[in-house]
Backbone as CSV, one residue per row, in Angstrom:
resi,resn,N_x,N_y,N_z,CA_x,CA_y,CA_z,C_x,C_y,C_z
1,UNK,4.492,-3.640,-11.500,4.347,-2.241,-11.850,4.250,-1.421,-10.563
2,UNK,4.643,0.067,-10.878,4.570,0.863,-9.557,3.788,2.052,-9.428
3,UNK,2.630,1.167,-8.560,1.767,2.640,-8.643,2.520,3.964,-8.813
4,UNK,3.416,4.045,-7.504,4.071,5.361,-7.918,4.457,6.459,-8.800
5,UNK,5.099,5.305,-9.726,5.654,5.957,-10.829,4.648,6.098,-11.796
6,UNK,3.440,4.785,-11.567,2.460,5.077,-12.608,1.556,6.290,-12.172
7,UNK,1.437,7.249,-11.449,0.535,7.672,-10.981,1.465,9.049,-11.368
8,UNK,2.643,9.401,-11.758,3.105,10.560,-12.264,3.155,10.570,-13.359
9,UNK,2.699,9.401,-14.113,2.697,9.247,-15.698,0.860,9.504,-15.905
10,UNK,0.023,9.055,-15.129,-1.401,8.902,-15.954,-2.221,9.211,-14.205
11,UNK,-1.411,9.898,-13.410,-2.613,9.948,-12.031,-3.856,10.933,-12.411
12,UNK,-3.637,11.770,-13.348,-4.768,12.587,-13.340,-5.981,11.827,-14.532
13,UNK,-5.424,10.732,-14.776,-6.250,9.849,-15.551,-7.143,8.314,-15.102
14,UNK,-6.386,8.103,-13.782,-6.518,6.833,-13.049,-6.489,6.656,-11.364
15,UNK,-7.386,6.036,-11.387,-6.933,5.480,-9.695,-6.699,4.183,-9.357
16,UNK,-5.521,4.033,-8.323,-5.129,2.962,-8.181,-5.256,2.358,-7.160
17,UNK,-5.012,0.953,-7.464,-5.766,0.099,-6.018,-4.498,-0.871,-5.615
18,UNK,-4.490,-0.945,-4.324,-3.514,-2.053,-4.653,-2.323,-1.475,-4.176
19,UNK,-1.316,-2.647,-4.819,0.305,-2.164,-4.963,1.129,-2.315,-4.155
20,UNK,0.783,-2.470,-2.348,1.536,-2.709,-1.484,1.726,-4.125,-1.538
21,UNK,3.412,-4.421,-1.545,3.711,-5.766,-2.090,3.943,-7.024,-0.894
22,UNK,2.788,-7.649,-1.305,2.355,-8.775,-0.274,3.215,-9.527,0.379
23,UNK,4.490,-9.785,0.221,5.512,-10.341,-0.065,6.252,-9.065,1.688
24,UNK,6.009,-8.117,1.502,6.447,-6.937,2.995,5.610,-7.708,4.081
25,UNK,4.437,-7.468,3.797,3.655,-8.033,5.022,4.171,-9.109,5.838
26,UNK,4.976,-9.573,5.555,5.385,-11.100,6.266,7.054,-10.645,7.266
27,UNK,7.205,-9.307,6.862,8.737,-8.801,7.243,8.345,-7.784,8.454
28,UNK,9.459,-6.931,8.578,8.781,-6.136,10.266,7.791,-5.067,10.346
29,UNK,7.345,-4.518,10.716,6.386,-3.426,10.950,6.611,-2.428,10.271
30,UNK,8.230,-1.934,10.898,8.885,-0.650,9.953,8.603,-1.550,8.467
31,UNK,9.057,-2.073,7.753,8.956,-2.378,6.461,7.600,-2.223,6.138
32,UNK,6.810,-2.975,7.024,4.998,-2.686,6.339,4.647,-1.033,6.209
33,UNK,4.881,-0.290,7.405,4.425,0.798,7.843,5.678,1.374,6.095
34,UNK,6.801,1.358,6.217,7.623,2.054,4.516,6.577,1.867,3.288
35,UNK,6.609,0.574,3.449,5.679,0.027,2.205,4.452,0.704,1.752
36,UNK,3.970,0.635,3.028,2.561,1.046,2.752,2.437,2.994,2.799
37,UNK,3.585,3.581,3.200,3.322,4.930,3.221,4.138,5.757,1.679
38,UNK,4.558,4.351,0.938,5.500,4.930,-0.176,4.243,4.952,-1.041
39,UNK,3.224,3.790,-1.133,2.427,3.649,-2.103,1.273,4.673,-1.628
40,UNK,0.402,4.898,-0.448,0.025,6.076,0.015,0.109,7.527,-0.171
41,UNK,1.459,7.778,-0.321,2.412,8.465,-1.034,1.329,9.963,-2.350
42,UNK,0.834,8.388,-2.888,0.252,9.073,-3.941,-0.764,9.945,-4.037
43,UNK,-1.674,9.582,-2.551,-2.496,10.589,-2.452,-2.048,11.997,-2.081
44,UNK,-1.027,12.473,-1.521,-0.018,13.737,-1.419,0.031,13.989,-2.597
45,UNK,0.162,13.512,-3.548,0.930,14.111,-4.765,-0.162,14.452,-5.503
46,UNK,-1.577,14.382,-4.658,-2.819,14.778,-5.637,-3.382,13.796,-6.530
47,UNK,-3.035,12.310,-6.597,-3.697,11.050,-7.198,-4.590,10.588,-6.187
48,UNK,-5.201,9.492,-6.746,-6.385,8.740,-6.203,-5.808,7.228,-5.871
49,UNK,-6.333,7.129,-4.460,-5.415,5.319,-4.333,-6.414,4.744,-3.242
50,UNK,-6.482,3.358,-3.524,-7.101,2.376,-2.710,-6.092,1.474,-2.193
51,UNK,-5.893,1.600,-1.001,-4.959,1.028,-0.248,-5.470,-0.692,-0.179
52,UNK,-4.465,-1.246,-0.442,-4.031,-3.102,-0.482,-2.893,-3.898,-1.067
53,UNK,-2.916,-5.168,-1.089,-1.984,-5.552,-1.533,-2.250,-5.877,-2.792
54,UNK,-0.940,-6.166,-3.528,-0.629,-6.118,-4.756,-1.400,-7.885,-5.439
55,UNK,-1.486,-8.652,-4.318,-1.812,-9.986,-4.393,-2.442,-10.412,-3.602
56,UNK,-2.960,-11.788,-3.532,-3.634,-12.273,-1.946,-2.744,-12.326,-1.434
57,UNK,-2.695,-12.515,0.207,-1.921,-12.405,1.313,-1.846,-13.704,1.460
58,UNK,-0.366,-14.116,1.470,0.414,-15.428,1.465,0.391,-15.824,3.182
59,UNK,0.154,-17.452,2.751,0.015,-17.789,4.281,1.251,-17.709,5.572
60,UNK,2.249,-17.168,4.566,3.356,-16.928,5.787,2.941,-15.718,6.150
61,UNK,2.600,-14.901,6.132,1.916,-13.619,7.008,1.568,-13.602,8.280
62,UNK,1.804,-13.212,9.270,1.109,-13.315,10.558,-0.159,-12.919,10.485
63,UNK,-0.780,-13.198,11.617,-2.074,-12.478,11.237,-1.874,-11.075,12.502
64,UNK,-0.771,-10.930,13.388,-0.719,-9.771,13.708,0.048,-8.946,12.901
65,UNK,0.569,-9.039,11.683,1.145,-8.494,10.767,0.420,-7.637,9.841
66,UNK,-0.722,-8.649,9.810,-2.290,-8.466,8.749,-2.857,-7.494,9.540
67,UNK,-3.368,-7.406,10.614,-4.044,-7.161,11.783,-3.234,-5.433,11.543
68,UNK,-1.515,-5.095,12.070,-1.168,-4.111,11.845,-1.558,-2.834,10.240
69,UNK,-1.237,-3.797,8.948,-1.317,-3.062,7.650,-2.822,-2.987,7.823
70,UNK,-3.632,-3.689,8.646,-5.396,-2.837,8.415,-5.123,-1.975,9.097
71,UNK,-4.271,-1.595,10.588,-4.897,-0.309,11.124,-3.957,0.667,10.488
72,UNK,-3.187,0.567,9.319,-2.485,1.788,9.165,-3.248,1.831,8.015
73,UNK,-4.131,1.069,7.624,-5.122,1.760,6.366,-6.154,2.704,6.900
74,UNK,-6.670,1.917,8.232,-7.761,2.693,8.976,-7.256,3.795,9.471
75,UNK,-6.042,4.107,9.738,-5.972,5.363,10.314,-5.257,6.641,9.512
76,UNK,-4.837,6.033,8.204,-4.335,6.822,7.113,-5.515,7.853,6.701
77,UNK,-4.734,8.823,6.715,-6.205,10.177,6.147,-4.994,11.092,5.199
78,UNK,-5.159,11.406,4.770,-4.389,11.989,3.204,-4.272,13.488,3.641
């Protein structure tokens, strides 16, 4: 499911957690940094979101990969 789209159907009803798909994290930076600013996204549009992944983080992940999607949570401000 996509936060996105769910969040123009029921955002003024829900907040969402999650959603960035765990499955990016393991691909390049630009892809994490897309990923994570499409689902982010939602707080612009006036919804509520808790930034993470959609799943646990699979052991093919780097951990400087991991290491990157925390500081673009930490430094994301809406």
């Amino acid at each position: 499911m996509d936060a996105v789209e769910l969040n123009r159907m029921y955002g003024d009803r829900l907040t969402f957690i999650g959603n960035v798909d765990a499955r990016v994290l393991s691909k390049s930076k630009e892809e994490i940094r897309s990923e994570f600013e499409r689902k982010a996204s939602i707080t612009r549009e006036g919804g509520r979101y808790i930034a993470g992944s959609d799943h646990s983080v699979p052991p093919n992940v780097s951990l400087d990969n991991y290491k990157y999607f925390a500081k673009l949570i930490k430094e994301y401000r809406p």
